[in-house]
C-alpha positions in Angstrom: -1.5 7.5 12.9 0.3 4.1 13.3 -0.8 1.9 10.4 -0.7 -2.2 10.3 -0.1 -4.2 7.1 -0.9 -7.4 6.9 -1.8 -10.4 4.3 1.5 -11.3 3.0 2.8 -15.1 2.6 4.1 -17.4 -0.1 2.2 -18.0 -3.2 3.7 -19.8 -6.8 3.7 -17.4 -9.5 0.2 -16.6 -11.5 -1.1 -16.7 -8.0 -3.0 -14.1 -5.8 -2.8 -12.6 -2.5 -4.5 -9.5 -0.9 -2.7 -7.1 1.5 -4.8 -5.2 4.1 -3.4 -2.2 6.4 -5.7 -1.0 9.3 -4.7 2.3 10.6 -5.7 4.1 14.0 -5.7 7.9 15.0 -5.3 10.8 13.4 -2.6 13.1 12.0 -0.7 15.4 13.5 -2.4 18.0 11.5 -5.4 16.2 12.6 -7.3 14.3 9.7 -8.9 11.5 9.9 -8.6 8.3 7.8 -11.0 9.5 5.2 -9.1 12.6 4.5 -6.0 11.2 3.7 -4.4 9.2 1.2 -2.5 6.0 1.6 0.0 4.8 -0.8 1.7 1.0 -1.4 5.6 0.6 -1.7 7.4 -2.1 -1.3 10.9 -2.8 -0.6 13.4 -6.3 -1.8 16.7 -6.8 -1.1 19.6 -4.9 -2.1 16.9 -2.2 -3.6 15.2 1.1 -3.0 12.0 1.4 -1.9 9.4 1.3 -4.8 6.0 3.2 -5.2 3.5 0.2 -5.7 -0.1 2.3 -6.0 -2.1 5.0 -4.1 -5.7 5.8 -3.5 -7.4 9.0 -2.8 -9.0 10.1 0.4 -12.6 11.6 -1.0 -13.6 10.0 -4.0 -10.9 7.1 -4.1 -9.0 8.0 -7.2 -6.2 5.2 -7.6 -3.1 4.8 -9.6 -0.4 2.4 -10.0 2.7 1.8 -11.1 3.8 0.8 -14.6 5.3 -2.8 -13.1 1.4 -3.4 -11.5 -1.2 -1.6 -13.7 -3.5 -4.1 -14.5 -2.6 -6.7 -11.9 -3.1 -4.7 -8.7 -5.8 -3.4 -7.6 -6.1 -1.1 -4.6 -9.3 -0.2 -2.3 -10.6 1.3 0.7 -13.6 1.4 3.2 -13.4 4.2 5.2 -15.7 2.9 7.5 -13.2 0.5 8.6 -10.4 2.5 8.4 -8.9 -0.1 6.0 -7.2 -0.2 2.8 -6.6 -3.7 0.9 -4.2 -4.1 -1.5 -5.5 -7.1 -4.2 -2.2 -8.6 -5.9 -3.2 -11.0 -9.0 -0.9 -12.5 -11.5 1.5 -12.6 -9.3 5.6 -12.9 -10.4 8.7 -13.6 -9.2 9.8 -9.9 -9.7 6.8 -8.8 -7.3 8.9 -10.4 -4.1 9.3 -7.5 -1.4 8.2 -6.3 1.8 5.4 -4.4 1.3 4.7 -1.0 3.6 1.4 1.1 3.5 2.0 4.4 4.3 0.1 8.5 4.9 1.0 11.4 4.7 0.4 14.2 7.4 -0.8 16.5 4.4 -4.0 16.8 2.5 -1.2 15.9 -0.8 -3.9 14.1 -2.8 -1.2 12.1 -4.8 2.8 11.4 -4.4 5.1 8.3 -5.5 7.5 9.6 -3.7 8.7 8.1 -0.5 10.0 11.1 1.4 6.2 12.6 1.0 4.9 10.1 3.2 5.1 10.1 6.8 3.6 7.8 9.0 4.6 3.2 7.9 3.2 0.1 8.5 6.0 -2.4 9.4 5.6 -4.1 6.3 4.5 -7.4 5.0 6.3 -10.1 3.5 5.2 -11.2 -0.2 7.4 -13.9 -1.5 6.5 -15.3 -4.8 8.1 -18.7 -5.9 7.5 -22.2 -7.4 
């Protein structure tokens, strides 16, 4: 699977932006895109990399973090192999790189880092006045 994140820029705070990662292939273990789940993290400086949100392969179950819940909102299309990541309200405290990533498991959900296998290269979000 490689995965490609995209949609990240500079917006002022209270703003929006919307994150998209378009991934190709299959697993190792052979699933497709609509079998597996992809997760959000994101990354800033001098910190660990955080769990951001995740959505469900069959029926598109989501959740979020505590930080995002009710200002993020993730989606997929498995049609076009794409996942888009809505970002509203946006804060200062939301600057990161933001990844995508998969797992090479039928794991329906994980916040956890080490359970995912296969990254985007990450997108830029920078919010600032």
């Amino acid at each position: 699977v490689q995965l490609q994140a995209s949609g990240g820029g500079l917006v002022q705070p209270g703003g929006s932006l919307s994150l998209s990662c378009v991934a190709t292939g299959r697993t190792k273990i052979g699933l497709p895109f609509a079998n597996y789940t992809v997760a959000w993290f994101r990354q800033a400086p001098g910190k660990e990399r955080e769990f951001v949100a995740a959505i469900t392969p069959s029926n598109g179950q989501t959740g979020y973090s505590n930080s995002v819940q009710g200002r993020f909102t993730t989606s997929r299309d498995n049609t076009k192999n794409t996942v888009s990541l809505q970002m509203n309200s946006l804060e200062p405290e939301d600057t990161a790189v933001y990844y995508c990533a998969a797992p090479d498991s039928r794991i329906l959900f994980s916040s956890r880092p080490a359970d995912y296998d296969y990254w985007g290269q990450g997108t830029q979000v920078t919010v600032s006045s």
